[in-house]
DSSP file (Angstrom, degrees, kcal/mol; ACC not computed):
  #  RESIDUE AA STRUCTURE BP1 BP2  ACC     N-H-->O    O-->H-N    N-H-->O    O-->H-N    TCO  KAPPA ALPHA  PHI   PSI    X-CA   Y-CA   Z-CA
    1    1 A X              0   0    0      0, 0.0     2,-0.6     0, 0.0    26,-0.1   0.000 360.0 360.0 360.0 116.6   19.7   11.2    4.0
    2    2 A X        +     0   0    0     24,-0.2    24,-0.2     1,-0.1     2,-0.2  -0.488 360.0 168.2 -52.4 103.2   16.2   11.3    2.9
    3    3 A X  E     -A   25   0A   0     22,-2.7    22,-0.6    -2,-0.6     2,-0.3  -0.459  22.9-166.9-115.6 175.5   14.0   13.8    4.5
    4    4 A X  E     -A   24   0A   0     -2,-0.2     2,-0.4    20,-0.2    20,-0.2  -0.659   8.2-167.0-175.6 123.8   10.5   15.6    4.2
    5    5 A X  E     -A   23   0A   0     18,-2.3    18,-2.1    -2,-0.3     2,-0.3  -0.944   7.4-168.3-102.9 116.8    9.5   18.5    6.0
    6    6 A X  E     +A   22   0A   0     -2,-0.4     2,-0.3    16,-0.2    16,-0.2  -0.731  13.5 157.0-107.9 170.5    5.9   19.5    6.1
    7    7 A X  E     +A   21   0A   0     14,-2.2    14,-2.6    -2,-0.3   103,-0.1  -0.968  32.7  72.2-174.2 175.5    4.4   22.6    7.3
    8    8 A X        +     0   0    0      1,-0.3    11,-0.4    -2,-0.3    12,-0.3   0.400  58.5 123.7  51.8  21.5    1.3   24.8    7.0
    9    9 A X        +     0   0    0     10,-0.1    -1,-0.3     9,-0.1   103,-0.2  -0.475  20.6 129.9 -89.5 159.2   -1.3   23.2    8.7
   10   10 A X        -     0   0    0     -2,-0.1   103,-2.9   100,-0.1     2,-0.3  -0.917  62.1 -45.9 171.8-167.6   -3.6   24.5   11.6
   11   11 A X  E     +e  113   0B   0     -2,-0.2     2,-0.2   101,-0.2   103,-0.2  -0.606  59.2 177.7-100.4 155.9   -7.5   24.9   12.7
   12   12 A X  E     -e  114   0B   0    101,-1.6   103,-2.4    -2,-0.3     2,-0.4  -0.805  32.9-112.9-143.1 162.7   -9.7   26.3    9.7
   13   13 A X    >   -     0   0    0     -2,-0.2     3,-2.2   101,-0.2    72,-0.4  -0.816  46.6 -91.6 -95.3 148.8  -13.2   26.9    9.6
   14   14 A X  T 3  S+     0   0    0      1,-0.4    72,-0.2    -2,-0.4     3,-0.1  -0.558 122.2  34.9 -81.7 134.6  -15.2   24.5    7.1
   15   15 A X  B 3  S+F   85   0C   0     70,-3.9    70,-0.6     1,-0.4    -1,-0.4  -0.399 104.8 116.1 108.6 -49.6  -15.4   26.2    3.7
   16   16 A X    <   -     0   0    0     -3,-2.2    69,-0.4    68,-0.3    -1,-0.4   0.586  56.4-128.3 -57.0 174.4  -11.6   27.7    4.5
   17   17 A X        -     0   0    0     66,-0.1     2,-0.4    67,-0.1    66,-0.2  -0.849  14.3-172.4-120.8 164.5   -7.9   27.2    2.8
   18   18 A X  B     -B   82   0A   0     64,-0.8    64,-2.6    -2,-0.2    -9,-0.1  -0.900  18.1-144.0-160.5 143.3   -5.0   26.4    4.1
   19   19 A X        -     0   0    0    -11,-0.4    61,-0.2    -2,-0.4    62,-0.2  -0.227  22.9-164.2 -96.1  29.3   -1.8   26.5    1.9
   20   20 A X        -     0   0    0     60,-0.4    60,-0.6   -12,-0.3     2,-0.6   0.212   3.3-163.2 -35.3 148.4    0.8   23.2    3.0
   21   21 A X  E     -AC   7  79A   0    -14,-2.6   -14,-2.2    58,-0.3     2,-0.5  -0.971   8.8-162.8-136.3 129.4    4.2   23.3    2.0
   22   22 A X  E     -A    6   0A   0     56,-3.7     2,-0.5    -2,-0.6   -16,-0.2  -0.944   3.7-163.5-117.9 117.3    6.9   20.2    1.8
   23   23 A X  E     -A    5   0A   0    -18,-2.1   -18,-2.3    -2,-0.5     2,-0.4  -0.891  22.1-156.3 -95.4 133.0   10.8   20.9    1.6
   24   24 A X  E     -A    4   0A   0     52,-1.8     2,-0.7    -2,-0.5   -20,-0.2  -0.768  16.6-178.9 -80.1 130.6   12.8   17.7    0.5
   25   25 A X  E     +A    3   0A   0    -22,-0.6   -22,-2.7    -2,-0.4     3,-0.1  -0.941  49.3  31.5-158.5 178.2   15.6   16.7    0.7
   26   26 A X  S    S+     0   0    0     -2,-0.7     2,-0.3   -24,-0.2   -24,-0.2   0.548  88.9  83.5  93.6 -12.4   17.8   13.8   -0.3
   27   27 A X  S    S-     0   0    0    -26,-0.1     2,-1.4    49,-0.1    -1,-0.2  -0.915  95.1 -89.3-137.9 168.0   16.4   12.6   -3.5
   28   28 A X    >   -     0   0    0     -2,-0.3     3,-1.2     1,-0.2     4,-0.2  -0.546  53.4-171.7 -76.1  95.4   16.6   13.4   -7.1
   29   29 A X  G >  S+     0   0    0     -2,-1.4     3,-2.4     1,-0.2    -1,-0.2   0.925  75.4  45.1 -62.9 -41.7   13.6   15.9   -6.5
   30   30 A X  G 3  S+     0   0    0      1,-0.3    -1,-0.2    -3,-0.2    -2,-0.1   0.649 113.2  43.3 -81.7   4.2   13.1   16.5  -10.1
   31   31 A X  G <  S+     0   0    0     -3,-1.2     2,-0.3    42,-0.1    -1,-0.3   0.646 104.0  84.5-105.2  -1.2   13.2   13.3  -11.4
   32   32 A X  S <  S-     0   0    0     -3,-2.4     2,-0.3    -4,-0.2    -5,-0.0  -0.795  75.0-124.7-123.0 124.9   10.9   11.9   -8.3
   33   33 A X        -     0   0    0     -2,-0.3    65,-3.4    19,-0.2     2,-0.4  -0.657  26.9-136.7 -54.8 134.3    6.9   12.0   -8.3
   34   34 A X  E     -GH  51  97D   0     17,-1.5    17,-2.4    -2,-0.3     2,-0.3  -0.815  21.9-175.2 -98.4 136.1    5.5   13.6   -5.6
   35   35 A X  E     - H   0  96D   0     61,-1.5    61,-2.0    -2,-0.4     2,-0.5  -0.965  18.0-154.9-119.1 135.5    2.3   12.7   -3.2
   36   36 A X  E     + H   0  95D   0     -2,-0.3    12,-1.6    59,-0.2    13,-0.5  -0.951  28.3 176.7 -88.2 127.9    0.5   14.4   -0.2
   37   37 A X  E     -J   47   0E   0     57,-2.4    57,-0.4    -2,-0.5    10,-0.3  -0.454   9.2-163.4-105.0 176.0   -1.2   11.5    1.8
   38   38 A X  E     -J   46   0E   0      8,-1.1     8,-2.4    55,-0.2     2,-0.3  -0.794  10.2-153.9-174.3 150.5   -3.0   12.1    4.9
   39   39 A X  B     -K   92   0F   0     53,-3.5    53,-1.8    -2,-0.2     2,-0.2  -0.969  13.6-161.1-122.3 142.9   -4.2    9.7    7.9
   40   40 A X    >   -     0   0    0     -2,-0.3     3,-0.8     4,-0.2     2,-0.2  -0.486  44.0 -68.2-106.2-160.4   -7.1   10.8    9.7
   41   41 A X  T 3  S+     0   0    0     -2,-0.2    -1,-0.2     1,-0.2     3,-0.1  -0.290 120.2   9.2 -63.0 116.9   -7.8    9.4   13.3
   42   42 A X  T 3  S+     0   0    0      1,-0.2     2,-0.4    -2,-0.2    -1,-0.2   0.772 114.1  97.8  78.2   9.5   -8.8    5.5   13.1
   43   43 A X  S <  S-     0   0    0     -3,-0.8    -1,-0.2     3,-0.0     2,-0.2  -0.918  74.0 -98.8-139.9 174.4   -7.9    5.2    9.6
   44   44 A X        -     0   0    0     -2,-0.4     2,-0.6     1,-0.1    -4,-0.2  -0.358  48.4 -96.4 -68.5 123.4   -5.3    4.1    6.9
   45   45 A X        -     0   0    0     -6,-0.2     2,-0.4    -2,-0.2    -6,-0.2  -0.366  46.7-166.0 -28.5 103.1   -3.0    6.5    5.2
   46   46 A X  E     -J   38   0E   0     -8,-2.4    -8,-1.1    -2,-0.6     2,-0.5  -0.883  16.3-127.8-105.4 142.7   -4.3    7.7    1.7
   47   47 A X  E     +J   37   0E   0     -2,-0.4   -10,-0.3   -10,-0.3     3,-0.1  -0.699  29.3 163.0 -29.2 110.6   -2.9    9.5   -1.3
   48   48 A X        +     0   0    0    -12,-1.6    12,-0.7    -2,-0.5     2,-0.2   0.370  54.3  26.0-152.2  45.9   -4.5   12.1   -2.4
   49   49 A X        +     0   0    0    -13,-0.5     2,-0.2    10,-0.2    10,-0.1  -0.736  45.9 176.0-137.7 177.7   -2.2   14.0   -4.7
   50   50 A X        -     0   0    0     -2,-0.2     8,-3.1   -15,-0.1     2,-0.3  -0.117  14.8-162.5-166.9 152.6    0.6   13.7   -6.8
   51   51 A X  B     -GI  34  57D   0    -17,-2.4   -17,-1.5     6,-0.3     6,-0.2  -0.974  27.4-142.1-117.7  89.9    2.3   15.9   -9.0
   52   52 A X    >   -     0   0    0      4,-2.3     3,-4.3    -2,-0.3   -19,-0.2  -0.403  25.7 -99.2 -69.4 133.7    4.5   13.8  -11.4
   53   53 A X  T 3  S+     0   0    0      1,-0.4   -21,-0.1     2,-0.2    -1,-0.1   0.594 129.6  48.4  16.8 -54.4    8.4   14.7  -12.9
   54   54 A X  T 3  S-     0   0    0    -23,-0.1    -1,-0.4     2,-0.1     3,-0.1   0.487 125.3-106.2 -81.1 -20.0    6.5   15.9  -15.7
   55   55 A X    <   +     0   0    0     -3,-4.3    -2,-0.2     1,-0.3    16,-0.1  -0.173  66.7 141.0 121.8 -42.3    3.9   18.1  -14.0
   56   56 A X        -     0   0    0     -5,-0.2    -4,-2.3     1,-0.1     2,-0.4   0.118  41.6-141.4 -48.0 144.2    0.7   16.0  -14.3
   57   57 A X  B     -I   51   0D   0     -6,-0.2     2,-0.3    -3,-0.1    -6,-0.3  -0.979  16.2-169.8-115.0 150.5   -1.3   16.1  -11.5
   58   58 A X        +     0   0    0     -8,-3.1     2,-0.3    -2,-0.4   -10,-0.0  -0.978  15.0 171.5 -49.3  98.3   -3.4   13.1   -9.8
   59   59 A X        -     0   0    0     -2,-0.3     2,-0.4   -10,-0.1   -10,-0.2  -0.915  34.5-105.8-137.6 160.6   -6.0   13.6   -7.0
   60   60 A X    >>  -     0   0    0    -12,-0.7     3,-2.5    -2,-0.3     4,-0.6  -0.510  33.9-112.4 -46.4 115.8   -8.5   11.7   -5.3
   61   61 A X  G >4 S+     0   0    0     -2,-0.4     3,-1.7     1,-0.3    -1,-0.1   0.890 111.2  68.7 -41.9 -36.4  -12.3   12.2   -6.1
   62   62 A X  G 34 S+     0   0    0      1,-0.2    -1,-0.3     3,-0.1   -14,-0.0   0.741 112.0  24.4 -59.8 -15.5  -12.7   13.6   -2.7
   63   63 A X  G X> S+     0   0    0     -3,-2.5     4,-3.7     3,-0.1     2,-1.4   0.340  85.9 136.4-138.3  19.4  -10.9   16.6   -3.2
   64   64 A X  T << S+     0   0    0     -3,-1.7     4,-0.1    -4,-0.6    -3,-0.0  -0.427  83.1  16.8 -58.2  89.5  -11.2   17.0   -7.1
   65   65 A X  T 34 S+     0   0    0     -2,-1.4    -1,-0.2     2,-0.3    -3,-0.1   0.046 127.1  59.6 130.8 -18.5  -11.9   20.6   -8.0
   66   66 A X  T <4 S+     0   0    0     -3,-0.6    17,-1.0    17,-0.1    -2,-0.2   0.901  95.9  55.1 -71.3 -53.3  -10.6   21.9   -4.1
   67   67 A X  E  <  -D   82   0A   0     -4,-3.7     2,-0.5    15,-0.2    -2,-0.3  -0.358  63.1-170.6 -93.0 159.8   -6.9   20.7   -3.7
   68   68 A X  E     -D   81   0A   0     13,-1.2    13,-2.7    -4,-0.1     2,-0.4  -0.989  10.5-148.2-139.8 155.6   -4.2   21.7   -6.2
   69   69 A X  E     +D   80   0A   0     -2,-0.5     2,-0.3    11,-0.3    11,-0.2  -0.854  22.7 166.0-117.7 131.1   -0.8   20.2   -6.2
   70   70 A X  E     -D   79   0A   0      9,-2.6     9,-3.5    -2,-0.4     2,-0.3  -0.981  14.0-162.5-153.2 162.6    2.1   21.9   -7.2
   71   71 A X        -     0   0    0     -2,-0.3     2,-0.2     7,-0.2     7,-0.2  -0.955  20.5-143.3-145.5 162.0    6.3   21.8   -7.1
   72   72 A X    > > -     0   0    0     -2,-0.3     3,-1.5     3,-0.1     5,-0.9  -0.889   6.9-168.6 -83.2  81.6    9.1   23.8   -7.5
   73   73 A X  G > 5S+     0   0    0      1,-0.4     3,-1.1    -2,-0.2   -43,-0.2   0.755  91.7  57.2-119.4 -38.8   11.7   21.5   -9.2
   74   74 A X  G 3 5S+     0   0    0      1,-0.3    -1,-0.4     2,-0.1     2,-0.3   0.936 118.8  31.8 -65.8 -31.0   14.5   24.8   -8.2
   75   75 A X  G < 5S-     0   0    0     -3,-1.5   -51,-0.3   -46,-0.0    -1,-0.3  -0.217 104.7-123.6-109.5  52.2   13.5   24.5   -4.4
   76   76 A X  T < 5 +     0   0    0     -3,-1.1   -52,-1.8    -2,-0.3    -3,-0.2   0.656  68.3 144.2   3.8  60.2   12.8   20.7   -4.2
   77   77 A X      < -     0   0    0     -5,-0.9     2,-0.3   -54,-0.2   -54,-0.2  -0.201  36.0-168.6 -88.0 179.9    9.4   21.8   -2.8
   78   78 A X        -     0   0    0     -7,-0.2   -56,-3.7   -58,-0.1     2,-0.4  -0.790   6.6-161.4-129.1 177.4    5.9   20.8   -3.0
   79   79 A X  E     -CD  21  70A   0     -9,-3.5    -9,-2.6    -2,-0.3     2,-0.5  -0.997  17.8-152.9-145.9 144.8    2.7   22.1   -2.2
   80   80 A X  E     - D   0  69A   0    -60,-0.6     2,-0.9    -2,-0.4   -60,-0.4  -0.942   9.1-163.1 -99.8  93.3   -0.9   21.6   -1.4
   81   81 A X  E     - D   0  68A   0    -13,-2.7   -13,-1.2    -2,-0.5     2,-0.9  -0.717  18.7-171.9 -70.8 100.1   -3.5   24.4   -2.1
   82   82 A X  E     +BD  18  67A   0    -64,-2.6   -64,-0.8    -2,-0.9   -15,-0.2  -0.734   6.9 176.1-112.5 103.5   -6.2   23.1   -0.1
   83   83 A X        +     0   0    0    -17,-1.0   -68,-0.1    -2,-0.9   -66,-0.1  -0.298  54.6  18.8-108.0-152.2  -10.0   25.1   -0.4
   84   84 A X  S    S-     0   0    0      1,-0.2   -68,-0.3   -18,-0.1     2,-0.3   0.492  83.1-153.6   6.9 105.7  -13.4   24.7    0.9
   85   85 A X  B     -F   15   0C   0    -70,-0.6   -70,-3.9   -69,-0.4     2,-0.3  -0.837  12.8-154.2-112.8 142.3  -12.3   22.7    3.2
   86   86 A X    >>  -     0   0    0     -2,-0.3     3,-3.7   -72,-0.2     4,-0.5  -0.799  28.1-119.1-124.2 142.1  -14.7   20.1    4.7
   87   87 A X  G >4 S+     0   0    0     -2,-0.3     3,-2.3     1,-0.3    27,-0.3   0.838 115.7  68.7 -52.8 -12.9  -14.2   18.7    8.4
   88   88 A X  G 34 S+     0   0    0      1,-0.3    -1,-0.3   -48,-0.0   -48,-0.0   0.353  88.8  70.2 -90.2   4.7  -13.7   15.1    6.7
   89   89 A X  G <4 S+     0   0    0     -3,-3.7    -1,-0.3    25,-0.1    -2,-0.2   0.638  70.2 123.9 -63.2 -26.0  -10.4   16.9    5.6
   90   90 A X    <<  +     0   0    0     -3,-2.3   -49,-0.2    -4,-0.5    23,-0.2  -0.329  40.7 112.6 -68.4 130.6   -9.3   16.7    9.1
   91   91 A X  E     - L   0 112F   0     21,-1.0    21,-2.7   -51,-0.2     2,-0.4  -0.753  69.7 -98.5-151.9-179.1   -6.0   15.0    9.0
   92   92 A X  E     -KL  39 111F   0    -53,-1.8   -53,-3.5    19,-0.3     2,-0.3  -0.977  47.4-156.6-127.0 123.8   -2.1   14.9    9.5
   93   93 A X  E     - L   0 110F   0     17,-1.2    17,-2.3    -2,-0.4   -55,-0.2  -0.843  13.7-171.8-112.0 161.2   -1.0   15.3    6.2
   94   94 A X        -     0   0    0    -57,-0.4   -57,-2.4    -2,-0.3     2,-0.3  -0.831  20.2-133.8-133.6 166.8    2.6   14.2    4.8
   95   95 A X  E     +H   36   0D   0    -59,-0.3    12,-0.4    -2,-0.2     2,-0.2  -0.876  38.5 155.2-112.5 136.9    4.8   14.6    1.5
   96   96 A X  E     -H   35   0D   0    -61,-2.0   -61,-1.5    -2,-0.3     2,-0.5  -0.779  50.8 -90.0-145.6-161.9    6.3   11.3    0.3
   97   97 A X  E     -H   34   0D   0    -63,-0.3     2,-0.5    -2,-0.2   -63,-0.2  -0.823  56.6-101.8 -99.8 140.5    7.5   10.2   -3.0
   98   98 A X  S    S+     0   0    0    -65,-3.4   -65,-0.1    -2,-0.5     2,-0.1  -0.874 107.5  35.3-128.8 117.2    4.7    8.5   -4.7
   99   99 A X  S    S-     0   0    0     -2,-0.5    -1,-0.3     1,-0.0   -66,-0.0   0.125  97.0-132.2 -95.4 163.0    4.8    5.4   -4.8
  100  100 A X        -     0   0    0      1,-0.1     2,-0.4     2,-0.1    -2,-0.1  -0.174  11.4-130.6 -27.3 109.5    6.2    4.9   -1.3
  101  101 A X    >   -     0   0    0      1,-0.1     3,-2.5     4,-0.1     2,-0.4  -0.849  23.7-116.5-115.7 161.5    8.9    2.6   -1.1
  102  102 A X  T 3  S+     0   0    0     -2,-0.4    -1,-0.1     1,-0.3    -2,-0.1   0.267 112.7  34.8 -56.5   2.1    8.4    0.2    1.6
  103  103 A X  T 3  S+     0   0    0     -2,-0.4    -1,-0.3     2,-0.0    -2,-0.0   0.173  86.8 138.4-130.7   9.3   11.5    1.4    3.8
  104  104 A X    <   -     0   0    0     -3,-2.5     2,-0.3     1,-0.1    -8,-0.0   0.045  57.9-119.2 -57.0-176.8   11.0    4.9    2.8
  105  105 A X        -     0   0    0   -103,-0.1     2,-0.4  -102,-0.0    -1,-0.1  -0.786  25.8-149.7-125.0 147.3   11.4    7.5    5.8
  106  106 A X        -     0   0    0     -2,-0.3  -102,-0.1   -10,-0.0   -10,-0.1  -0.990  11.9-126.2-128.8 141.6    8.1    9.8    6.7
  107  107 A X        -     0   0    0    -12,-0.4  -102,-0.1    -2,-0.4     3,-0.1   0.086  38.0 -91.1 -58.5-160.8    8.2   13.7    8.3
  108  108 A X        -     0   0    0      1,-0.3     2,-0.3  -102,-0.1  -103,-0.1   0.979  62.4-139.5 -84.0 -74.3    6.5   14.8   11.2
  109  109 A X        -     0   0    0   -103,-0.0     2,-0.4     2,-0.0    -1,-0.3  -0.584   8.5-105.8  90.4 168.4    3.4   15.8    9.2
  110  110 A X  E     -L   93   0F   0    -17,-2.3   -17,-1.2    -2,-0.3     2,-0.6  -0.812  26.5-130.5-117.2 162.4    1.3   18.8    9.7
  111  111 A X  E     -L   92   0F   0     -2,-0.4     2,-0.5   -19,-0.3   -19,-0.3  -0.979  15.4-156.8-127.6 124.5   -2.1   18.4   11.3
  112  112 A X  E     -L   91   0F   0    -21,-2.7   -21,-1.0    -2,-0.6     2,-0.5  -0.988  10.7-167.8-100.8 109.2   -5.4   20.2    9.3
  113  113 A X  E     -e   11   0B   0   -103,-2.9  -101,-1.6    -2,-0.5     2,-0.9  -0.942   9.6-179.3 -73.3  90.9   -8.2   21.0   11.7
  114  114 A X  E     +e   12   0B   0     -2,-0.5     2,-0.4   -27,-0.3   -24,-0.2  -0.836  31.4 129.6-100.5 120.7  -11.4   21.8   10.1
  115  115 A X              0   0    0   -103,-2.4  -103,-0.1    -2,-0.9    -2,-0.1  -0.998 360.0 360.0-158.4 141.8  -13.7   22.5   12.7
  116  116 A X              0   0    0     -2,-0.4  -103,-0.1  -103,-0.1    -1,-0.1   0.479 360.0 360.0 -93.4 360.0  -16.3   25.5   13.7
């Protein structure tokens, strides 16, 4: 059974970090690219990571030179280092395999607050 657990989200102050963490399980983690998405309120789901088989990482412009994307291949992990964090960060972010496919299964999410 395919899963994805996220966790490490919370309220921040703008200019703050927050560390997210995803455990997998259920798929060939090491063979799978990985993505962080996040939907904020009134809007579409986006991408705006991934960390490929191979290592490469992928990000969005909006958060080029803040987020980093990272995995552990031994603990089918990934992770989001997320700095200066801007309130248009606020989201529920998720871990999926990237890309999606269409019948895939989604965590819970974590929810990122940046707010003063």
């Amino acid at each position: 059974q395919v899963q994805f657990v996220e966790s490490g989200g919370g309220l921040v102050q703008p200019g703050g970090s927050l560390r997210l963490s995803c455990a997998t399980s259920g798929i060939i983690f090491r063979l799978s690219n990985m993505g962080w998405y996040r939907q904020a309120p009134g809007k579409q789901r986006e991408l705006v990571a991934t960390v490929r088989s191979a290592g490469s990482t992928v990000y969005v412009d909006s958060v080029k030179g803040r987020f980093t994307v990272s995995r552990d291949n031994a603990k089918s992990a990934v992770y989001l280092q997320m700095n200066s964090l801007k309130p248009e960060d606020t989201a529920v972010y998720y871990c999926n395999t990237s890309p999606v496919p269409a019948i895939a299964p989604w965590g819970q999410g974590t929810q990122v607050t940046v707010s003063s």
